[in-house]
C-alpha positions as CSV (number, residue, x, y, z in Angstrom):
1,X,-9.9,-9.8,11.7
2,X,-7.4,-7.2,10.2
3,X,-9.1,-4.9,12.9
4,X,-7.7,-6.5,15.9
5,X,-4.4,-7.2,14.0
6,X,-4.2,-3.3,13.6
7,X,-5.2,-2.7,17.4
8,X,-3.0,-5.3,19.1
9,X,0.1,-6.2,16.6
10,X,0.8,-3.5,14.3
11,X,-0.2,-0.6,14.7
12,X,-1.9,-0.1,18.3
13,X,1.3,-0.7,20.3
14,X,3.7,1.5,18.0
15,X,1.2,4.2,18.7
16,X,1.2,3.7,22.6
17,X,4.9,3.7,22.3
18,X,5.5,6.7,20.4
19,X,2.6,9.0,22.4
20,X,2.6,7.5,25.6
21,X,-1.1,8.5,25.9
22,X,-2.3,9.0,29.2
23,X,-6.0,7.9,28.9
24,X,-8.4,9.3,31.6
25,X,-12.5,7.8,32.4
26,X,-12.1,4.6,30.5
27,X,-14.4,2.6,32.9
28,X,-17.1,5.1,31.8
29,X,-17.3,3.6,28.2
30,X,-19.2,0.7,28.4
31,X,-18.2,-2.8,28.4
32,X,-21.0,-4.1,26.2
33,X,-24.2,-2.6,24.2
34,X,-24.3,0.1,21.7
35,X,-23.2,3.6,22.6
36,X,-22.3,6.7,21.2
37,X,-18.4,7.9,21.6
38,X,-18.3,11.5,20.8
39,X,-15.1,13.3,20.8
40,X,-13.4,16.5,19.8
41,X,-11.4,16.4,16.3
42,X,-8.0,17.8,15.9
43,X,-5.6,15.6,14.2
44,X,-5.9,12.2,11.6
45,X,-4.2,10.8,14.3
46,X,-7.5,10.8,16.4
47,X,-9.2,8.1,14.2
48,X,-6.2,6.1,15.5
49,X,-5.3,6.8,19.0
50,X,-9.4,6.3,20.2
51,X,-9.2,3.1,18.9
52,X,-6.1,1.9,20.1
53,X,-6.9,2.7,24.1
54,X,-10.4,0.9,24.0
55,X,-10.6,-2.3,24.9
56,X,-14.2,-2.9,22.5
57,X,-14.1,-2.1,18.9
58,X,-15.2,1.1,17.7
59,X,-16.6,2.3,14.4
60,X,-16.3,5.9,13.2
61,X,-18.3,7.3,10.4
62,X,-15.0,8.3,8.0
63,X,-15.1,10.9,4.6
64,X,-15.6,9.6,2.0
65,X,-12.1,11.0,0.4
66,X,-10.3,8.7,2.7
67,X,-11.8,6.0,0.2
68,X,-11.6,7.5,-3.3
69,X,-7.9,9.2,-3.3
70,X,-5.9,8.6,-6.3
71,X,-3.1,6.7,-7.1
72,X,-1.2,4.1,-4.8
73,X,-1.3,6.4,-2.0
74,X,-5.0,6.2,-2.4
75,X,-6.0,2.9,-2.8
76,X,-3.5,2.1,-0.2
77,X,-5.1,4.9,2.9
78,X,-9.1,3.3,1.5
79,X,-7.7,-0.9,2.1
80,X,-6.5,0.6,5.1
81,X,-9.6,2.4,6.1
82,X,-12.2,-0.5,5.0
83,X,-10.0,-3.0,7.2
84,X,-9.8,-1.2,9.7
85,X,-14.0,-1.2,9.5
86,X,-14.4,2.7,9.1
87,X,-17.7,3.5,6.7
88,X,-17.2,6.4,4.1
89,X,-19.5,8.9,4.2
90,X,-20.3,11.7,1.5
91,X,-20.4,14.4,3.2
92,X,-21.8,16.7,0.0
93,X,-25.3,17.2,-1.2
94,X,-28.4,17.4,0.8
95,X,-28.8,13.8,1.8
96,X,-25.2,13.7,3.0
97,X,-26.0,14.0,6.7
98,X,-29.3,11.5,6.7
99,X,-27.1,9.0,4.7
100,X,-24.4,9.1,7.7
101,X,-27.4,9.0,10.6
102,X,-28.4,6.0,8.5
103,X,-25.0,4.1,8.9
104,X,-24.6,5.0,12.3
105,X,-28.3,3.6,13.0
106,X,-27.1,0.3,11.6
107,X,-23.7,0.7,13.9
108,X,-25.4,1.0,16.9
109,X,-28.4,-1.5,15.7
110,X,-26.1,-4.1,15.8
111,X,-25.4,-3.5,19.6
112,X,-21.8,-1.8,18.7
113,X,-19.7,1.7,19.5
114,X,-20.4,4.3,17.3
115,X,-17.5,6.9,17.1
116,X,-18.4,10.4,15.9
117,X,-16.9,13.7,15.8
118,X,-20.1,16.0,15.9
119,X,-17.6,18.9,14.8
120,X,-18.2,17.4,11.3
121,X,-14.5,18.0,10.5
122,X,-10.6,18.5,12.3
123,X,-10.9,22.1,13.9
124,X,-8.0,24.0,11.6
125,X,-7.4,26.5,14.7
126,X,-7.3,23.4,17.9
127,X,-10.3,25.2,18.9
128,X,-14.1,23.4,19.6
129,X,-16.5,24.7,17.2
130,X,-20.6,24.5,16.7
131,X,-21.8,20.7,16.7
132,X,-24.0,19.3,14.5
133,X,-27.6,17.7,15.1
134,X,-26.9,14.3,13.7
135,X,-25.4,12.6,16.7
136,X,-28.4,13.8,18.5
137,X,-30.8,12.3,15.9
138,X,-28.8,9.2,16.3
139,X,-28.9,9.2,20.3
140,X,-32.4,10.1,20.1
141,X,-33.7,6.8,17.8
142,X,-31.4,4.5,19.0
143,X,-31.8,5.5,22.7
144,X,-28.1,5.0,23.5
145,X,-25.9,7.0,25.7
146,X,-23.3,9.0,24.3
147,X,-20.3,9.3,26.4
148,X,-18.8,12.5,25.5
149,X,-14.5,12.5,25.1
150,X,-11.7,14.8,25.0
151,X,-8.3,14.3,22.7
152,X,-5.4,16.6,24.2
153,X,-2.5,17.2,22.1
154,X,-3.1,15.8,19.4
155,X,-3.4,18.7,17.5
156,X,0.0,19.8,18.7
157,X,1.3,16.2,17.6
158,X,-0.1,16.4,14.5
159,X,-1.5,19.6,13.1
160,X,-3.7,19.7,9.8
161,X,-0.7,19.3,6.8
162,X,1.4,17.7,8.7
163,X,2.6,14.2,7.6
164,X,4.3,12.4,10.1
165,X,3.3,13.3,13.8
166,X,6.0,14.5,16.4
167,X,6.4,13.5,19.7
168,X,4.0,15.5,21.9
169,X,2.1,14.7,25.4
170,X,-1.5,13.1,24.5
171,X,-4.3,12.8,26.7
172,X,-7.6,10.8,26.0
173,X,-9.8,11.5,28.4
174,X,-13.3,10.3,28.8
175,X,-16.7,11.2,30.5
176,X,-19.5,10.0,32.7
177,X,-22.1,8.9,29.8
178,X,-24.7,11.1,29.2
179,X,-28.2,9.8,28.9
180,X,-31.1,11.8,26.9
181,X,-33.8,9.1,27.4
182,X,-36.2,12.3,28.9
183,X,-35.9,13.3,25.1
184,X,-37.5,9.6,23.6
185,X,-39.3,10.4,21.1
186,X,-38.5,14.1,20.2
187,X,-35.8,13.5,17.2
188,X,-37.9,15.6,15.2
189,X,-37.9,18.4,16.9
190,X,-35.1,21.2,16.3
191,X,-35.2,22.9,19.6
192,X,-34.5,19.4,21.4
193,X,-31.4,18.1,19.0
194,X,-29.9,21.3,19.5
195,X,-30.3,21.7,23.0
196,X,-29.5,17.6,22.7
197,X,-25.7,18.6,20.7
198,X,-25.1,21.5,22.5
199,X,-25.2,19.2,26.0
200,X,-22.8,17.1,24.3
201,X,-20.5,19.8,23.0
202,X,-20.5,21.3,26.8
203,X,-18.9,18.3,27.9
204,X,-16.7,17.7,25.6
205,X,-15.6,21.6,26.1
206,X,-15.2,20.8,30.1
207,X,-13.0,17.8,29.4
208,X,-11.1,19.4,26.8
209,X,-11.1,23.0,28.1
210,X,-10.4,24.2,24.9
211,X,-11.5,27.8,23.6
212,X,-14.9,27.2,22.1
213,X,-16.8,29.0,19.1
214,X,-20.2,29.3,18.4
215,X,-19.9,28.4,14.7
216,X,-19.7,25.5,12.4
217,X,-16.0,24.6,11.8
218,X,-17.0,24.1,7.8
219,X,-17.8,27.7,7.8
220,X,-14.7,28.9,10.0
221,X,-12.4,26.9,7.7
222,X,-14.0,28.4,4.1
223,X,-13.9,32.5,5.9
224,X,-10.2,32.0,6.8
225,X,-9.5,30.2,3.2
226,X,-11.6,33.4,2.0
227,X,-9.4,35.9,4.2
228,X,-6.2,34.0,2.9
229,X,-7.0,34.2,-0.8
230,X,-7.5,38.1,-0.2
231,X,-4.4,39.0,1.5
232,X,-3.0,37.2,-1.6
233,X,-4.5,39.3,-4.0
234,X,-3.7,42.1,-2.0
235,X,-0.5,42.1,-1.0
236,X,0.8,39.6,-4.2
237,X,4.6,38.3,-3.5
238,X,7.4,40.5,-5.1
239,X,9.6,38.5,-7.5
240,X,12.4,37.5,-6.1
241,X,16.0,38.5,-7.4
């Protein structure tokens, strides 16, 4: 219930008003029946703009730090979150990513939209990075389409650290669904989920036309942390005065 009182009365039309997003291919996400809705990820406002231009809702798999933040702030972003019917997700360890295939199996079980970012995380740079397997695992067992989808501007509306969004052009564009049903079968092997993702990726890349790189954005994100801590220690800050 608090869902659709997010998407239609408080927070859905404040967030067509400020963005005025121009959304592109809506007819090609299905009316009805599970499906996957894999998009780029540039900005927190993405887990909000998606939703608010569908007309069906949609589930995304969410980190679990969105739930387990500290203080008012905190418990304030994981009412929000679990209202709003995300599911938290560990994302650390070893069974991280078959404990998020799991809850997306029981999304799409249940005849729903699945939303996933197969990035794994917000690029840092607005650029499309590596995807990983999981969304193909989960296309491949459910046998659902996945209708690949771009979010322009967003990143300039919103960058990573930045608060409160500013006004900035949007476009939400999505694709003609893409079906892997040749693959039925074949989740287990490696070769077909990552020529499966990389398919996906492609057309996300051709909406988007962003710059792409052929690496996971987890390890982009930890080298230019790395290359940031260096310069530090190399060129430390004078005192001032």
């Amino acid at each position: 219930m608090f869902y659709y009182l997010l998407k239609y009365v408080l927070l859905g039309p404040l967030l067509k008003l400020v963005f005025r997003p121009r959304i592109e291919g809506l007819e090609h996400v299905p009316s009805s029946g599970a499906a996957i809705v894999a998009g780029n990820h540039l900005s927190f406002s993405d887990h909000f703009l998606m939703p608010a231009v569908l007309k069906r809702r949609i589930t995304f798999l969410a980190k679990a730090e969105y739930f387990t933040g500290p203080g008012l702030k905190g418990r304030l972003t994981a009412f929000f979150f679990h209202s709003a019917g995300q599911i938290p997700v560990d994302r650390s360890g070893k069974d991280a990513g078959q404990a998020a295939i799991r809850e997306g199996l029981g999304v799409l079980g249940r005849g729903e939209l699945l939303g996933i970012y197969p990035e794994g995380t917000r690029s840092h740079d607005g650029r499309l990075y590596k995807g990983k397997v999981g969304v193909a695992v989960m296309a491949l067992k459910a046998g659902v389409p996945v209708i690949p989808c771009a979010m322009i501007g967003t990143f300039e509306a919103q960058p990573p650290g930045k608060v409160i969004p500013r006004i900035h052009p949007v476009v939400i564009r999505f694709g003609a669904p893409l079906d892997f049903s040749r693959y039925a079968g074949m989740e287990g092997e490696k070769a077909v989920l990552r020529a499966v993702t990389d398919e996906i990726m492609y057309s996300i890349l051709s909406l988007s036309e962003q710059e792409y790189v052929d690496q996971y954005a987890a390890v982009a994100k930890a080298e230019e942390a790395e290359r940031r801590a260096q310069d530090k220690r190399r060129f430390p800050r004078m005192p001032s005065g």
